[in-house]
C-alpha positions in Angstrom: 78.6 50.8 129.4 78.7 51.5 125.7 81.7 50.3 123.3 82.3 52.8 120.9 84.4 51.9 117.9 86.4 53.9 115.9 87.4 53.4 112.2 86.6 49.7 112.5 87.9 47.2 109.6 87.5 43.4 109.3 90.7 43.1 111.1 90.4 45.9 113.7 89.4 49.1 114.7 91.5 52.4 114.6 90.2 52.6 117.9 87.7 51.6 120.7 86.5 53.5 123.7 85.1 52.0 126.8 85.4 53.2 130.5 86.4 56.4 130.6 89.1 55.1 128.0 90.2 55.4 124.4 92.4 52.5 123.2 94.2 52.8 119.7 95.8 50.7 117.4 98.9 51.2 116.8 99.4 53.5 113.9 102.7 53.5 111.2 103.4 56.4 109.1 101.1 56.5 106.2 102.5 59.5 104.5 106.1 59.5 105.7 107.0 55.5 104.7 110.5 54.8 104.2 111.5 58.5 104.9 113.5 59.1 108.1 112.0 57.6 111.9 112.1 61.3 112.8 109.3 62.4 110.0 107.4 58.8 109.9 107.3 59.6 113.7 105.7 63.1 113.1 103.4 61.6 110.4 101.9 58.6 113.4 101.6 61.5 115.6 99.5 63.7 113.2 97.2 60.2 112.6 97.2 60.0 116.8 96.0 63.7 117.4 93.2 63.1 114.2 91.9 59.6 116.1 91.9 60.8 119.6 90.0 64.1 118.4 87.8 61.8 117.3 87.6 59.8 120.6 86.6 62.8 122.3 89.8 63.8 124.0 93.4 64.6 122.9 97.1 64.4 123.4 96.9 66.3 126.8 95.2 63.2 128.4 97.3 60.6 127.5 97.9 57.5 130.0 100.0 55.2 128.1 102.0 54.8 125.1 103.9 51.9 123.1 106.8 52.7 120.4 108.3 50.3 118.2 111.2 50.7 116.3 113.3 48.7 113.9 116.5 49.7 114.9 116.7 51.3 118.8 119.7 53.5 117.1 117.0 55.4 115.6 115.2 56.5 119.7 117.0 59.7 119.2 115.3 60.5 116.1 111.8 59.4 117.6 112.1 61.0 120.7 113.0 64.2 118.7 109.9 64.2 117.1 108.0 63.0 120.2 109.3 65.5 122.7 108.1 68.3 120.1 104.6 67.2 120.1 104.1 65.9 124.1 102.2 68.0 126.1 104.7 69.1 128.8 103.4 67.9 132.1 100.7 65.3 130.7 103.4 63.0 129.7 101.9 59.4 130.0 104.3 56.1 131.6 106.0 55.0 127.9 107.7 51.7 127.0 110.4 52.0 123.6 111.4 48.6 122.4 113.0 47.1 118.9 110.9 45.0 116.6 110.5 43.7 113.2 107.5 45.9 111.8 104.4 44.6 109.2 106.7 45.6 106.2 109.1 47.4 104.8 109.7 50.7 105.0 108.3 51.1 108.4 110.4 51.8 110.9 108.1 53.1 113.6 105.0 52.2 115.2 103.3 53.2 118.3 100.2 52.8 120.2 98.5 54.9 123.2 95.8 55.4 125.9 94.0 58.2 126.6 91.5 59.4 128.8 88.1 60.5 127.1 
């Protein structure tokens, strides 16, 4: 089987596909930093749909997803955004935890699979 990587940098790779699977890093708002966990959360989830188009597959296949937050007061917010941009019916298993984040400012980060 082939690995295909996606966006690769001397750290990491935006993402890698193998088996059937596309595997992401996780993404923080690049446009949306330090605005509210609602709009960095749309902003991720833009970044998400943009990669996994360019895994070959989309939102609608999703197995799996991580969210980080800085402050769990803040899942309402998140999960506004993030029921808004689901696909009803596809939804994947989910964990939500609190965490420190890379730096300040960001106060979301999450991570899925997805099919290809």
């Amino acid at each position: 089987m082939t690995i295909k990587r996606i966006g690769t940098g001397p750290r990491m790779s935006a993402a890698v596909v193998y088996g059937g699977v596309a595997r992401l890093a996780g993404f923080v708002a690049e446009k949306a930093v330090g605005k509210s966990v609602k709009e960095q959360t749309q902003d991720i989830l833009a970044q998400i749909d943009a990669c996994l188009k360019e895994c070959g597959t989309d939102k609608t296949k999703l197995l799996k997803a991580n969210i980080w937050l800085t402050d769990i007061k803040t899942f309402g917010q998140m999960n506004e955004a993030w029921d808004a941009w689901v696909s009803k019916g596809n939804t994947p298993a989910r964990a939500t935890v609190e965490s420190k984040l890379a730096a300040p400012g960001l106060d979301v980060e999450i991570m899925v699979e997805a099919a290809v």
